[in-house]
C-alpha positions, 0 to 999 in steps of 0.5 A, spaced: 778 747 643 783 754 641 784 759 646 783 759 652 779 753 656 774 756 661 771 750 666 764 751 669 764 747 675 756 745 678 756 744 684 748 743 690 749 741 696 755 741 701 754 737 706 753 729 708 748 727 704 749 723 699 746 723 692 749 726 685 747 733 687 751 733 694 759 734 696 762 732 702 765 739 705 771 735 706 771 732 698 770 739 697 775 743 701 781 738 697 777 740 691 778 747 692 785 747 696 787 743 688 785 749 685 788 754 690 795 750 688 795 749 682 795 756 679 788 755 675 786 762 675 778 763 678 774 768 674 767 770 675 762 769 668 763 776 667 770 776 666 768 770 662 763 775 657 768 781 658 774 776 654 768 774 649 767 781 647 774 782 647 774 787 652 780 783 656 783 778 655 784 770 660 789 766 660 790 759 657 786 755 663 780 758 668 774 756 673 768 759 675 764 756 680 758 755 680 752 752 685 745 752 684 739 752 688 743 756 693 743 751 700 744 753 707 750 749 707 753 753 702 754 759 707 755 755 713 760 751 709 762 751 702 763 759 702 768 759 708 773 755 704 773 759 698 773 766 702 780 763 704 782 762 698 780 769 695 775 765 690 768 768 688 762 764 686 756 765 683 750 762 686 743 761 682 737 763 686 730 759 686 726 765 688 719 761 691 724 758 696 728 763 698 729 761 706 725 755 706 726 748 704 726 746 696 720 743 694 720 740 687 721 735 684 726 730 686 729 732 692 732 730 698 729 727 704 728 730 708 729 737 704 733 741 705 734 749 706 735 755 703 738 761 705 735 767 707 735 774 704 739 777 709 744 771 709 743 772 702 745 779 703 751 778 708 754 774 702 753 778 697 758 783 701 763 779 702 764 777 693 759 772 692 755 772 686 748 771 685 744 769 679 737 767 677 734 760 676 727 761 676 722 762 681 719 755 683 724 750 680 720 747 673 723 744 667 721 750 664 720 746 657 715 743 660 710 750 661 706 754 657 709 761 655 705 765 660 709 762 665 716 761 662 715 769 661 713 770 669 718 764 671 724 768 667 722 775 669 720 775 676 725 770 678 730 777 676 726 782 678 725 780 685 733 779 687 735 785 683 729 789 688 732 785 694 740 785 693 740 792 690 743 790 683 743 788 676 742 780 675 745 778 667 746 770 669 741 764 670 741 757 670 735 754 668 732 748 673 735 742 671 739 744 665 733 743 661 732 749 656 730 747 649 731 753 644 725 756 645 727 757 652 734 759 651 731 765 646 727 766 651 733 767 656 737 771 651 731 777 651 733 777 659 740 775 661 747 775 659 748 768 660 745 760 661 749 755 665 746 748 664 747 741 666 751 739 659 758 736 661 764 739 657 769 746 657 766 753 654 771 756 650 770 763 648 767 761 641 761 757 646 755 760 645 753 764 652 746 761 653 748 754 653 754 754 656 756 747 659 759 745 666 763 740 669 759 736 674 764 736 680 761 729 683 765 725 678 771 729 681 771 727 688 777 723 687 783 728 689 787 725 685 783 725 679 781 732 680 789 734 681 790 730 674 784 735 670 787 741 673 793 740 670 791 737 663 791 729 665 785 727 665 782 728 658 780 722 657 776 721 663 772 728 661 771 726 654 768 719 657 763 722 662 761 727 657 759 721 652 755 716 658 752 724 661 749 725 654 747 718 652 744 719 660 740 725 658 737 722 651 734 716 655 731 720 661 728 726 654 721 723 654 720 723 661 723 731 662 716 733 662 713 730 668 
C-alpha cells in the first residue's frame, strides 16, 4: 500500500464477558498502553478525510479507534484509559437503544447496557467522538427501501439534536452494506466503517472502509510486533480466514 498506512481498529465490549465482540479491560489497557509506547500516531476519521482531500498531510503509520454499539463499559472502563493517554475516540450509537440494553439479534446473555444521553454528553465534552450506526441494529441489506431511508436519517438526525453537532461518520450493524446501502450511506455521511479486515490508505474508498478486529489482538506481544511492522503475515492470514468466514455466513445475512 503507498502512503500512509491508517489502521481502524474494531472494538464492543470492554468487560469480562467473553465472546469475539468483548475485550478484557486488562487486554485493552496493554492494547492501549502499546500504542502509547510505540509512537503510532492517533488520529480521528477526520484528519483521516482531511488528508484524503489533501488538506493535511498524516505520517507514514496512524490508528483510529473505534467502538460500536456504545456500552456502558466504554464509559466506565475503556475511556478512562485513553483519556489518560491523550487518545480520542469515536463511538457508533444505535439510536433505539440509547440508555437500554441491546436487543438485537445476536446478543449477549444477559444484555448488556447502553449509555445514556447524559453519559453520552459528558463524553462528548471530555473529546470523544460519536457517529451513527442505525436506529434499531438491522442488517440494513436485509430491509425495504423505506426503512433503510429512516434507519440512515434518523439515526443521525437525533444525535445531532441531542449532541448539538453535526454527524458525517457511520458504522452499518454488522458490517453488513452492499452497494446499494453503501450508495445510500454516501448521500448522508462522510464516512462507513465496516467489519472488513485490513489497513485503509488514503486511495481506500471512504464508504467501505476496513478495520482490524482488536480480538485477534489480545496477545501483547503480537499486538507490540504489528505496531512496529512485524506482524504482517499474521494481519494477511486473519484477512483471508475472515473473508472466507464472511462468504460461508452470505446466505444466512438476511435472517
Amino acid at each position: 500500500m503507498a502512503g500512509p498506512v491508517v489502521d481502524i481498529l474494531m472494538y464492543h465490549s470492554i468487560s469480562e464477558r467473553g465472546g469475539a465482540t468483548s475485550i478484557a479491560p486488562k487486554v485493552f489497557a496493554e492494547q492501549m498502553r502499546a500504542i502509547g509506547e510505540s509512537g503510532v500516531k492517533v488520529i480521528t476519521l477526520g484528519d483521516y478525510l482531511a488528508a484524503k482531500d489533501g488538506k493535511t498531510t498524516l505520517p507514514p503509520r496512524s490508528v483510529i479507534l473505534t467502538f460500536d454499539d456504545g456500552f456502558q463499559d466504554f464509559a466506565e472502563l475503556a475511556w478512562p484509559i485513553m483519556r489518560k493517554l491523550g487518545f480520542r475516540p469515536i463511538v457508533y450509537l444505535p439510536t433505539g437503544y440509547v440508555g437500554r440494553v441491546e436487543g438485537w439479534p445476536g446478543i449477549a446473555n444477559p444484555p448488556r447496557s447502553l449509555m445514556g444521553w447524559d453519559t453520552i454528553r459528558a463524553l462528548l465534552s471530555e473529546g470523544v467522538d460519536f457517529g451513527s450506526h442505525s436506529v434499531s441494529h438491522p442488517n440494513l441489506d436485509a430491509v425495504d427501501e423505506e426503512r433503510l431511508a429512516d434507519e440512515l436519517a434518523q439515526s443521525r438526525k437525533v444525535i445531532e439534536t441531542r449532541l448539538d453537532r453535526p454527524v458525517p461518520h457511520f458504522a452499518p450493524p454488522y458490517g453488513l452494506a452492499g452497494r446499494n446501502v453503501r450508495s445510500r450511506i454516501a448521500t448522508l455521511y462522510a464516512s462507513s466503517v465496516g467489519t472488513r479486515m485490513g489497513r485503509a490508505g488514503l486511495d481506500s474508498d471512504p464508504f467501505d472502509l476496513p478495520r482490524i478486529e482488536m480480538f485477534y489482538f489480545r496477545d501483547g506481544a503480537r499486538w507490540r510486533a504489528h505496531l512496529a511492522g512485524r506482524a504482517n503475515a499474521y494481519l494477511a492470514k486473519r484477512k483471508i480466514l475472515r473473508a472466507v468466514k464472511g462468504a460461508v455466513m452470505k446466505p444466512w445475512r438476511g435472517l
